[in-house]
Backbone of each chain as ProteinMPNN parsed JSONL, in Angstrom:
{"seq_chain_A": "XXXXXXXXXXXXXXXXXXXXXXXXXXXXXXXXXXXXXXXXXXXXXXXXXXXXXXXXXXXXXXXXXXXXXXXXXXXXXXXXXXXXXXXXXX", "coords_chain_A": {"N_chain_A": [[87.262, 118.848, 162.851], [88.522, 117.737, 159.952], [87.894, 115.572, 157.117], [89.276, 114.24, 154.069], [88.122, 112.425, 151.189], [90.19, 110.154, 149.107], [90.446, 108.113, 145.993], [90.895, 104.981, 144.284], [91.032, 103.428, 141.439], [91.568, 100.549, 139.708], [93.458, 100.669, 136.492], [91.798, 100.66, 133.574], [92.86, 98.617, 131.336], [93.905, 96.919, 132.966], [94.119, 93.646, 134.741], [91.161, 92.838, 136.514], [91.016, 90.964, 138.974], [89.24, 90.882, 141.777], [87.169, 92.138, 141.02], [86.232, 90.751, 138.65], [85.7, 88.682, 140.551], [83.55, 89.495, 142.272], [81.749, 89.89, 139.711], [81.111, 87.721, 139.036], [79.547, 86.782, 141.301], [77.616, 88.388, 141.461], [75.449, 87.573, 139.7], [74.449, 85.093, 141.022], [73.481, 85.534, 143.185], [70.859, 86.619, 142.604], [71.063, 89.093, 141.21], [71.103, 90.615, 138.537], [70.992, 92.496, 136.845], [73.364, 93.57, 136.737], [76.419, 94.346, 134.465], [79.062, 94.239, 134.671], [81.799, 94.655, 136.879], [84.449, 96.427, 139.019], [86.578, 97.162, 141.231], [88.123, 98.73, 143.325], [89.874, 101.372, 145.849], [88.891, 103.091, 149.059], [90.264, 105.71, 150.34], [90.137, 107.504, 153.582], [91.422, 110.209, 155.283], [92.48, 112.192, 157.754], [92.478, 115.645, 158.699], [93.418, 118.143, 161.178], [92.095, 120.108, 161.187], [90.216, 122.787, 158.945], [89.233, 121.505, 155.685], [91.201, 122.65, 153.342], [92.134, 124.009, 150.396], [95.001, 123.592, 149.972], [95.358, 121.265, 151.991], [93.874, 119.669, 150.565], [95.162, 119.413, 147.646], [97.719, 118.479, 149.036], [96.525, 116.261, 149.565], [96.507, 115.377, 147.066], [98.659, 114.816, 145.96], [99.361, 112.81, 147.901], [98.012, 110.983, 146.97], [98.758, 110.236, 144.425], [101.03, 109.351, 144.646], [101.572, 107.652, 147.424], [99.282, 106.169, 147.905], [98.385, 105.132, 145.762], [99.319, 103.015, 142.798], [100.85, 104.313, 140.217], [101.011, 102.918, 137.917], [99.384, 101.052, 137.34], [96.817, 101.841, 138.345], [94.632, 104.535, 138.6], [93.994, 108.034, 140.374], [90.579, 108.582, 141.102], [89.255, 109.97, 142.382], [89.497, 112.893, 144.58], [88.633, 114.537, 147.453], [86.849, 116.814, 149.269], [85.397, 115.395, 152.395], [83.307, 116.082, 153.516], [82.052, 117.383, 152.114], [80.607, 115.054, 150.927], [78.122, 114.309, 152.51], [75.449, 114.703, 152.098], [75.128, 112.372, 149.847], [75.354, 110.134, 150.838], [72.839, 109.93, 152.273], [70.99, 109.82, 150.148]], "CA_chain_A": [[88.152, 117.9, 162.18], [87.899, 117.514, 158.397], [88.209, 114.618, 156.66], [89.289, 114.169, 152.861], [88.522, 111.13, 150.489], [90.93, 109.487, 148.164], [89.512, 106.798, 145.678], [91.61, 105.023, 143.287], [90.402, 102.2, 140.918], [92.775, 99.286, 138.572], [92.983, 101.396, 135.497], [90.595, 100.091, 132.872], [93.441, 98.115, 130.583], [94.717, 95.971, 134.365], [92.987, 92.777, 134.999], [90.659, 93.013, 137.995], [90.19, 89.574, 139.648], [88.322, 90.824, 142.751], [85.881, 92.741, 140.566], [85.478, 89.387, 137.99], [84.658, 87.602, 141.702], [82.469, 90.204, 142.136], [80.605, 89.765, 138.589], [80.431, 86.391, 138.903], [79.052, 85.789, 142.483], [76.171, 88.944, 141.35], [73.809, 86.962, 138.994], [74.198, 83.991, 141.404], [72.834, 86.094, 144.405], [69.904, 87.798, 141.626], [71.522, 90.894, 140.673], [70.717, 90.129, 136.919], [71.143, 93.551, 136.301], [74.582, 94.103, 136.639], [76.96, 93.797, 133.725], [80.115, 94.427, 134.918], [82.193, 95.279, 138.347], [85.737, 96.519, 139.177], [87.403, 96.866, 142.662], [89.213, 99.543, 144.131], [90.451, 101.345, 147.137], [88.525, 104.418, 149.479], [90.74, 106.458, 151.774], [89.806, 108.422, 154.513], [92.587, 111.129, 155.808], [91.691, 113.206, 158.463], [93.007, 116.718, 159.263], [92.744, 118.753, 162.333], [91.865, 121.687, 160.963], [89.003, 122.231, 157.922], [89.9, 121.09, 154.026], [91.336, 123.633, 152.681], [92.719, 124.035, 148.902], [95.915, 123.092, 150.395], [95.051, 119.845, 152.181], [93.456, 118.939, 149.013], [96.781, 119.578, 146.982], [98.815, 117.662, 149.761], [96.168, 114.836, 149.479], [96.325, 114.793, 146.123], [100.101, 114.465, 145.779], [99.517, 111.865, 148.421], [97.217, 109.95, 146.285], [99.5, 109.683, 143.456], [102.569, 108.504, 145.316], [101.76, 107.101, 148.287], [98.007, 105.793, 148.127], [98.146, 104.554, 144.242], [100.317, 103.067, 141.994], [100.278, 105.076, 138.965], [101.13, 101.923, 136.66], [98.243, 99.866, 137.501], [96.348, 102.456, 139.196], [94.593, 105.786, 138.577], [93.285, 108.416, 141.079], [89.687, 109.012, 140.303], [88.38, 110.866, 143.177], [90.143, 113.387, 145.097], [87.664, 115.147, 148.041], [86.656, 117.3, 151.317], [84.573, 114.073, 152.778], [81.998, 117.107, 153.927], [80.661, 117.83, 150.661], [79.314, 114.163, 150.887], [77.129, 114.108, 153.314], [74.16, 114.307, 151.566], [75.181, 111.812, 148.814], [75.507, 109.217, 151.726], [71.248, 109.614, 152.503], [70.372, 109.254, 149.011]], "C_chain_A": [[87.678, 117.628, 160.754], [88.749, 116.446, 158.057], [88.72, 114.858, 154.943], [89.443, 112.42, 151.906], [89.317, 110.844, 149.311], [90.318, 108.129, 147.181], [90.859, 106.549, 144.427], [91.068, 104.019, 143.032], [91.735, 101.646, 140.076], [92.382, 100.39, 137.297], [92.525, 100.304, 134.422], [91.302, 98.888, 131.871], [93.855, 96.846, 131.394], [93.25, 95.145, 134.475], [92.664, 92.723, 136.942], [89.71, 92.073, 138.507], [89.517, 89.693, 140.726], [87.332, 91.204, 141.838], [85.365, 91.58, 139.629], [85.039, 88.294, 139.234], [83.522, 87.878, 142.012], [81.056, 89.854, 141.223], [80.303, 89.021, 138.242], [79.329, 85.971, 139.922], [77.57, 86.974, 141.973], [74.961, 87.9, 141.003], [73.079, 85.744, 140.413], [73.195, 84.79, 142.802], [71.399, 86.578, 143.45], [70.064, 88.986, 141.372], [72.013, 90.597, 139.112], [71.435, 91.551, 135.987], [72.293, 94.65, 136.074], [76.035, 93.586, 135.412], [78.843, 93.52, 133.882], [80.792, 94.668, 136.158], [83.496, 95.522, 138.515], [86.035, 97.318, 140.808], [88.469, 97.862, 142.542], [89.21, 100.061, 145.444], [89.839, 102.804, 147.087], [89.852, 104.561, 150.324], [90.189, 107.358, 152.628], [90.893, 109.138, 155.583], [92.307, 112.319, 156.432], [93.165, 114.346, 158.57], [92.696, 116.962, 160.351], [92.161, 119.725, 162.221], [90.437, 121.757, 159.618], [89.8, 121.565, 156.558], [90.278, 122.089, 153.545], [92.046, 123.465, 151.408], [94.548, 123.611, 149.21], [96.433, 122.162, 151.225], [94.487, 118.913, 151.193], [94.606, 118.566, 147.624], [97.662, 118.504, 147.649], [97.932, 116.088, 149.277], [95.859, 114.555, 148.192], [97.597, 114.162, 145.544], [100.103, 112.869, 146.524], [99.137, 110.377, 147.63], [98.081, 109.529, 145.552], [101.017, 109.342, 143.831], [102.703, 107.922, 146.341], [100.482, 105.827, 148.217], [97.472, 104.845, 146.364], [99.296, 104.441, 143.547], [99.584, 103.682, 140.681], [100.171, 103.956, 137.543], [100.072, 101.149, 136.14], [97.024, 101.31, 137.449], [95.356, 103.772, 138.622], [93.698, 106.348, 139.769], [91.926, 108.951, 140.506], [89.135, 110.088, 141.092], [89.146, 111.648, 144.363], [89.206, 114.726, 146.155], [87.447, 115.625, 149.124], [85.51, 116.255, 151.233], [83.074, 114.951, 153.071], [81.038, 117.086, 153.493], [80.068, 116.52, 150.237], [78.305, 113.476, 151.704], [75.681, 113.524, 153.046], [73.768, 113.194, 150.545], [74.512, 110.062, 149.921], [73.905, 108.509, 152.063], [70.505, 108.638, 151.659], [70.203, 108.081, 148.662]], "O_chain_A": [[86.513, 117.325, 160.498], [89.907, 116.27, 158.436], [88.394, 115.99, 154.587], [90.359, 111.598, 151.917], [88.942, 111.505, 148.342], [89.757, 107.201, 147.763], [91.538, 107.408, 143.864], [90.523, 103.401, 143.947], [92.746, 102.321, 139.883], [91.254, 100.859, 137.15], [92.933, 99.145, 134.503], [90.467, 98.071, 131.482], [94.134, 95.812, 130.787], [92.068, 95.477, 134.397], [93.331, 92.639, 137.973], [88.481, 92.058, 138.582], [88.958, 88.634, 141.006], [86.399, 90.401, 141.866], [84.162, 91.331, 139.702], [84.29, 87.332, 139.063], [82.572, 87.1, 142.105], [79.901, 89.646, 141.594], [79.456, 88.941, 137.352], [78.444, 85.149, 139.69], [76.457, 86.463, 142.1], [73.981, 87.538, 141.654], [71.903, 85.553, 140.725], [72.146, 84.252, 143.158], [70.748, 87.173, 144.309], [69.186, 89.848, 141.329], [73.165, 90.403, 138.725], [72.087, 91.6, 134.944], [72.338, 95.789, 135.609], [76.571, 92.492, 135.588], [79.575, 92.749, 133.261], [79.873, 95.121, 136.84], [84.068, 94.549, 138.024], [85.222, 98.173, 141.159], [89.464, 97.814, 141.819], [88.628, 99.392, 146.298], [89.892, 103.591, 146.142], [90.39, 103.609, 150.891], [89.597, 108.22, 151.978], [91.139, 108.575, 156.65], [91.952, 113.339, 155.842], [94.364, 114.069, 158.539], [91.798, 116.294, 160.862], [91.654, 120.286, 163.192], [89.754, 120.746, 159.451], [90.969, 121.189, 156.63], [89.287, 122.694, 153.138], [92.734, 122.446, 151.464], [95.17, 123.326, 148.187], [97.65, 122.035, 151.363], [94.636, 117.696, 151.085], [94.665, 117.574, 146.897], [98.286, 117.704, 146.951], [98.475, 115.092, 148.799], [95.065, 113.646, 147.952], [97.598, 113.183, 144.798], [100.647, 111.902, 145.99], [99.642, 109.254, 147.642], [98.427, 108.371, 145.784], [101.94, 109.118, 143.047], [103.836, 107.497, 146.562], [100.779, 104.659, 148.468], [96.472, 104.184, 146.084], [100.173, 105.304, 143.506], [98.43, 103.634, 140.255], [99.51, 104.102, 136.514], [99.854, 100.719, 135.007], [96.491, 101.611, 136.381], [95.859, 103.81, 137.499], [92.824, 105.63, 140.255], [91.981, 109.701, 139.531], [88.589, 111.05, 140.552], [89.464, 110.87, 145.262], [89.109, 115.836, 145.632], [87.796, 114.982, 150.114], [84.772, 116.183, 150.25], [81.956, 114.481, 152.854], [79.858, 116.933, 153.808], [79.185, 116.528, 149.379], [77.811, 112.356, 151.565], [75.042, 112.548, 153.438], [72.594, 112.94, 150.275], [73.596, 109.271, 149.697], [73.621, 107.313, 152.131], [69.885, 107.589, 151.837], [69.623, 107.828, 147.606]]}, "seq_chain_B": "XXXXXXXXXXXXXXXXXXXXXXXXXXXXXXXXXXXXXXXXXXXXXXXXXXXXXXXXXXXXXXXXXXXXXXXXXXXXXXXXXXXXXXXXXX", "coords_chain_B": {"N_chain_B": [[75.349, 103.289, 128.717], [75.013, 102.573, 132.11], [76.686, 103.431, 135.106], [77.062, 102.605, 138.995], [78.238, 103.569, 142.07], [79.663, 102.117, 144.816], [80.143, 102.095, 147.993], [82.622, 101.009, 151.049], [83.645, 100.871, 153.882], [85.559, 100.251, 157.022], [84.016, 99.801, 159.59], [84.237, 102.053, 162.338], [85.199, 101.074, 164.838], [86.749, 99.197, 164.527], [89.616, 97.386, 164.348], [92.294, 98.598, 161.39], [94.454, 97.672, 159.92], [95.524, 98.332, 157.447], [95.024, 101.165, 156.989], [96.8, 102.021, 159.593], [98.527, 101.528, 158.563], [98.843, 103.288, 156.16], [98.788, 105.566, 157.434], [101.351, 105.407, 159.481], [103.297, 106.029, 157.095], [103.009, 108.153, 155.603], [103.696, 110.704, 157.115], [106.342, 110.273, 157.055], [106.941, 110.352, 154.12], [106.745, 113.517, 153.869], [104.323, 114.262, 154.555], [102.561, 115.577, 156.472], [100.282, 116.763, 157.777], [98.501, 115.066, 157.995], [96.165, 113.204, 160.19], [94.935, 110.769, 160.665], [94.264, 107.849, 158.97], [91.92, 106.001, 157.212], [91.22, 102.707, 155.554], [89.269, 101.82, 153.183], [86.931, 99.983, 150.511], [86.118, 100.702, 146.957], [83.779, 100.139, 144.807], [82.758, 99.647, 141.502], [79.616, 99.155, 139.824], [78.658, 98.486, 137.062], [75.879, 98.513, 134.437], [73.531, 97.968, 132.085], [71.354, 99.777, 130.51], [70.229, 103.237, 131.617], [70.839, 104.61, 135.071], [68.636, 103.652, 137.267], [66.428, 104.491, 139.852], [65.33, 101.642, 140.447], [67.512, 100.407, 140.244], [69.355, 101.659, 141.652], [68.258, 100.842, 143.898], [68.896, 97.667, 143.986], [71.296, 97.841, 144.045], [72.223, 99.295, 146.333], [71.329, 96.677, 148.027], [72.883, 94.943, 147.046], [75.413, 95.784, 148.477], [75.021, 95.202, 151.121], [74.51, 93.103, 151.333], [76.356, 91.348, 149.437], [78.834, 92.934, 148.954], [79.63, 93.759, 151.733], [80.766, 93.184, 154.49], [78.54, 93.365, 157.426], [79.104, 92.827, 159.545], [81.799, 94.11, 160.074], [82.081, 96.149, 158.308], [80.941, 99.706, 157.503], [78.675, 100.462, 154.611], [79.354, 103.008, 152.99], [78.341, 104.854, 151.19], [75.59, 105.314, 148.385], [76.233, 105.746, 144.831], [74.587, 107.048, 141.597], [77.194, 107.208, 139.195], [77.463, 109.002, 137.393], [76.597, 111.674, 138.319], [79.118, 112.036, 139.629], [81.439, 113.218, 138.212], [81.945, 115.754, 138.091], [83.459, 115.948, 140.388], [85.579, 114.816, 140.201], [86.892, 116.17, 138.644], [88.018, 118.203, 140.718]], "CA_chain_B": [[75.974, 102.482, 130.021], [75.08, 103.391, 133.806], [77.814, 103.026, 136.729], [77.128, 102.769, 140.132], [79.746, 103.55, 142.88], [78.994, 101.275, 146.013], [81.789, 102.489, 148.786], [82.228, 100.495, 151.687], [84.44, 101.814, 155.05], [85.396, 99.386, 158.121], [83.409, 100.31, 160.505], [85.624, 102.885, 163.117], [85.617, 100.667, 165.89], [87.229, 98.023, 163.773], [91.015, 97.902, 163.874], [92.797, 99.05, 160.449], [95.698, 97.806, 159.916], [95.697, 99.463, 155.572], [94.964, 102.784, 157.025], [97.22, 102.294, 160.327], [100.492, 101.73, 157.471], [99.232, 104.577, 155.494], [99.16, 106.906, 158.212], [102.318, 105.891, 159.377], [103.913, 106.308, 156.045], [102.243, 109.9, 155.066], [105.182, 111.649, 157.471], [107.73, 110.088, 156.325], [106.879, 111.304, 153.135], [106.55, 115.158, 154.278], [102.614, 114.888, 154.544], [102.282, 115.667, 158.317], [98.917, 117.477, 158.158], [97.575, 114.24, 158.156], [96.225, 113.037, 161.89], [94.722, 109.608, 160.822], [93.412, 107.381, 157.536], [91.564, 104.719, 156.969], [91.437, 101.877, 154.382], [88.385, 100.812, 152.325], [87.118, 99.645, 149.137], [85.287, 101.377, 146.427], [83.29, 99.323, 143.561], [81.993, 100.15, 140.434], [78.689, 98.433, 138.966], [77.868, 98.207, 135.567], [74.437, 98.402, 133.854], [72.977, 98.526, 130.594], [70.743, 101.061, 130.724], [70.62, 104.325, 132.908], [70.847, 104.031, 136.726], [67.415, 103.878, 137.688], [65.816, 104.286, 141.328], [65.481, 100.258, 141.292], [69.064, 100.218, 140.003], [70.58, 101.904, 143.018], [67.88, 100.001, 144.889], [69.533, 96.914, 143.69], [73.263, 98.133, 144.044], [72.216, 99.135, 147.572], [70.971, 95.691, 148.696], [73.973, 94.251, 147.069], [76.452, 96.589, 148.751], [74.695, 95.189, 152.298], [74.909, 91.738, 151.352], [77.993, 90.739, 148.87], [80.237, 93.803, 149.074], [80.196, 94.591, 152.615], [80.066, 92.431, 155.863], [78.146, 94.196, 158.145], [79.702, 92.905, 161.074], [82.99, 94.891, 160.259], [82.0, 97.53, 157.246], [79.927, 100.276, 156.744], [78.429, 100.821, 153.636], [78.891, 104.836, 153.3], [77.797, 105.32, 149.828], [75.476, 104.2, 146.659], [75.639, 106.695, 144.004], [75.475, 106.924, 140.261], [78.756, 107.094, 138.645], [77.862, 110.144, 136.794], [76.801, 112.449, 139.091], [80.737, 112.103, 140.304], [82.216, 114.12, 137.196], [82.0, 117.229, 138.274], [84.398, 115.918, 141.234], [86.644, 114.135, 139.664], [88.186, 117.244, 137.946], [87.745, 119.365, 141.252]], "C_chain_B": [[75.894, 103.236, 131.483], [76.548, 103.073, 134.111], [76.758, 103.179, 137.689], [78.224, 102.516, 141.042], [78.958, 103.079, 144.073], [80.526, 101.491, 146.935], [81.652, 101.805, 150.303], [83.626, 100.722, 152.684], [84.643, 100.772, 156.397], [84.95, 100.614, 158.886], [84.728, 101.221, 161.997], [85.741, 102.292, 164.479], [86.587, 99.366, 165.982], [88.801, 98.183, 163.609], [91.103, 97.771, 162.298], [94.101, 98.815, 159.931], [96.006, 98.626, 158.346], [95.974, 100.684, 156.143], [96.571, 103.107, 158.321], [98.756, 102.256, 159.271], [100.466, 102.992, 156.951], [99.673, 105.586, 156.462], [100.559, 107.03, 159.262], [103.875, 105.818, 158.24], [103.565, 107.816, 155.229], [103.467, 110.675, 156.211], [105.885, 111.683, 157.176], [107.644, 110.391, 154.971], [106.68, 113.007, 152.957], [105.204, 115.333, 154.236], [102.288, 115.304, 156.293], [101.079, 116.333, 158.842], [97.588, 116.395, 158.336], [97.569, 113.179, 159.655], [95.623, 111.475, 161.618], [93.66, 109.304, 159.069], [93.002, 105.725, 157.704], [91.448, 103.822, 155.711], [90.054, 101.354, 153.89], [88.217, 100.789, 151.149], [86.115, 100.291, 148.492], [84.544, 100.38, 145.017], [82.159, 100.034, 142.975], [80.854, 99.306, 139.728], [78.41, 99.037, 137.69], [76.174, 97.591, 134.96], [74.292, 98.575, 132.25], [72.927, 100.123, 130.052], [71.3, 102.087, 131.541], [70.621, 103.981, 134.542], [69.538, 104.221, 137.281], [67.382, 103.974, 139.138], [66.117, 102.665, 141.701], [66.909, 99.863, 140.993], [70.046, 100.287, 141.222], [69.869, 101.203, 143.703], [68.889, 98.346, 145.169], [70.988, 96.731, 144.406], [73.413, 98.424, 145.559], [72.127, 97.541, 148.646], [72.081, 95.018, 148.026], [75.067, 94.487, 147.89], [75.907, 95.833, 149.981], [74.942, 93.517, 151.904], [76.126, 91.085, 150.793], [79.056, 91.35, 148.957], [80.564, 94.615, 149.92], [80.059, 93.25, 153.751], [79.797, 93.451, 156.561], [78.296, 94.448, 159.313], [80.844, 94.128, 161.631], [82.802, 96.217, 159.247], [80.507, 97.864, 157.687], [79.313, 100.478, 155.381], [78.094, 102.22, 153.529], [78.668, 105.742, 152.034], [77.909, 104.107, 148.793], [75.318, 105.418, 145.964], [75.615, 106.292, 142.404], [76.239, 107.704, 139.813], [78.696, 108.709, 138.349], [77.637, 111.596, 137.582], [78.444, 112.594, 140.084], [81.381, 113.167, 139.369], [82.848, 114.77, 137.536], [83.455, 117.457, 139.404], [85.74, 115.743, 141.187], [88.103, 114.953, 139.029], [88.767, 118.406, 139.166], [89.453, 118.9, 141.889]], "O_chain_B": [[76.546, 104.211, 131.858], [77.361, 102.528, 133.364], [75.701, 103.748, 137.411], [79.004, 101.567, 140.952], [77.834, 103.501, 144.344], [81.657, 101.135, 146.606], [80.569, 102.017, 150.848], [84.7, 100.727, 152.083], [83.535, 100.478, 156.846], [85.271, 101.802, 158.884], [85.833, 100.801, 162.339], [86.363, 102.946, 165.316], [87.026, 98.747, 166.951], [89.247, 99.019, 162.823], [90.281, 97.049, 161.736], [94.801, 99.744, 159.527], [96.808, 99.56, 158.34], [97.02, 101.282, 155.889], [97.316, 104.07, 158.141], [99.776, 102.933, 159.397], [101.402, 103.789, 157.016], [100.674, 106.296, 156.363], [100.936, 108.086, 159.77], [105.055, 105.627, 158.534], [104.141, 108.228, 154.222], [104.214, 111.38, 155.532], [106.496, 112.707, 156.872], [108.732, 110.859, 154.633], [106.484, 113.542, 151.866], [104.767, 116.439, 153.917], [101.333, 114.812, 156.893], [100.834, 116.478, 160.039], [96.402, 116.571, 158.615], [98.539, 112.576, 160.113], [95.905, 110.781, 162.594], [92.885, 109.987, 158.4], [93.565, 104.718, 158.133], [91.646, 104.462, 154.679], [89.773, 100.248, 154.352], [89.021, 101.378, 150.427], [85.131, 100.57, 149.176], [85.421, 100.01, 144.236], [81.188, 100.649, 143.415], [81.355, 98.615, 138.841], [77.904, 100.148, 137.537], [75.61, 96.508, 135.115], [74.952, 99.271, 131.479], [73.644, 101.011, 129.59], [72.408, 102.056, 132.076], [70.315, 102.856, 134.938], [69.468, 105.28, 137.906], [68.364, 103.514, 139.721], [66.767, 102.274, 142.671], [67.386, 98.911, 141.61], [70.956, 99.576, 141.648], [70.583, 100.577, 144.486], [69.412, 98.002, 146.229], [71.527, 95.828, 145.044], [74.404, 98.008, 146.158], [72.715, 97.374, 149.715], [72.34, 94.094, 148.798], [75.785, 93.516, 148.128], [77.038, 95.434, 150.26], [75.824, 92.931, 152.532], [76.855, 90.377, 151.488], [80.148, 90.788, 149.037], [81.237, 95.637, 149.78], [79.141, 92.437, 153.64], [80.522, 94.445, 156.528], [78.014, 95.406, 160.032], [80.942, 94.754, 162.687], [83.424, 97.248, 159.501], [79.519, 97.202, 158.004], [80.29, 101.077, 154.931], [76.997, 102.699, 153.817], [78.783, 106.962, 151.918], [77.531, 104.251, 147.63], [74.423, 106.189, 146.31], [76.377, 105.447, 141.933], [76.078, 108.915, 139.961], [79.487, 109.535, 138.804], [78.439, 112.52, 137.447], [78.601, 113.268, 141.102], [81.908, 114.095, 139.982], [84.079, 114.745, 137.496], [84.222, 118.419, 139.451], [86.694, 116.229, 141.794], [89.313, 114.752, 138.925], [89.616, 119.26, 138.909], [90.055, 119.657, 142.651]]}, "name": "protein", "num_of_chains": 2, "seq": "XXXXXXXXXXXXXXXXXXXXXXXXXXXXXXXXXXXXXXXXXXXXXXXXXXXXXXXXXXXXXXXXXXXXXXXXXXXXXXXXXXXXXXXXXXXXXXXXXXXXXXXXXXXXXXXXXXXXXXXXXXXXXXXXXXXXXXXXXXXXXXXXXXXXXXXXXXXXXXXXXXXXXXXXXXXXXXXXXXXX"}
């Protein structure tokens, strides 16, 4: 079963009141070291079959019309979930 | 300016209702290769500097305490931002 991730974030011009709740409540917890934060959305869309260059295509179409508004919106990350396995350890 | 991407996933024993709309709204749009999706959130930290070791240390122990409950999310990735690039265009 292969998975593929979708990521879309507020594009950078859209005001992003979870991520200013975010960058307020940091310092107060001690995360001094963070200057900024913005808020968006993972997907996780499974296949039955592996990822192939044409589940990646479908889920990218998906992204930009079903999974994101394009107005607000942009897709940033479009992915077989596979190839992050190892990112996940790190 | 670092990033860090802090990605956070309800846990899969956790009902869904985000993912249970998308996935049944992905047919009715002609996506039908898709067997199930889930809904979570992706956040971006901001730094000064570069993303150091204690940086993601940081961004990790935040991701477990302010930008996940642990009762209902996983936290299934801390990376920095820039190591993403390469994906972004793939």
């Amino acid at each position: 079963m292969g998975r593929v991730v979708v990521e879309v974030m507020p594009k950078p011009e859209i005001l992003d009141p979870q991520g200013k709740a975010v960058v307020g409540a940091l310092p107060r917890l001690g995360f001094t070291q963070f200057t900024g934060a913005r808020q968006g959305k993972r997907f996780e869309l499974e296949v039955e079959g592996d990822v192939t260059p044409e589940v990646l295509a479908a889920a990218r179409e998906a992204a930009e019309t079903l999974l994101s508004n394009p107005v607000i919106e942009d897709v940033v990350r479009v992915a077989d979930a596979s190839a992050e396995a190892a990112e996940v350890s790190a």
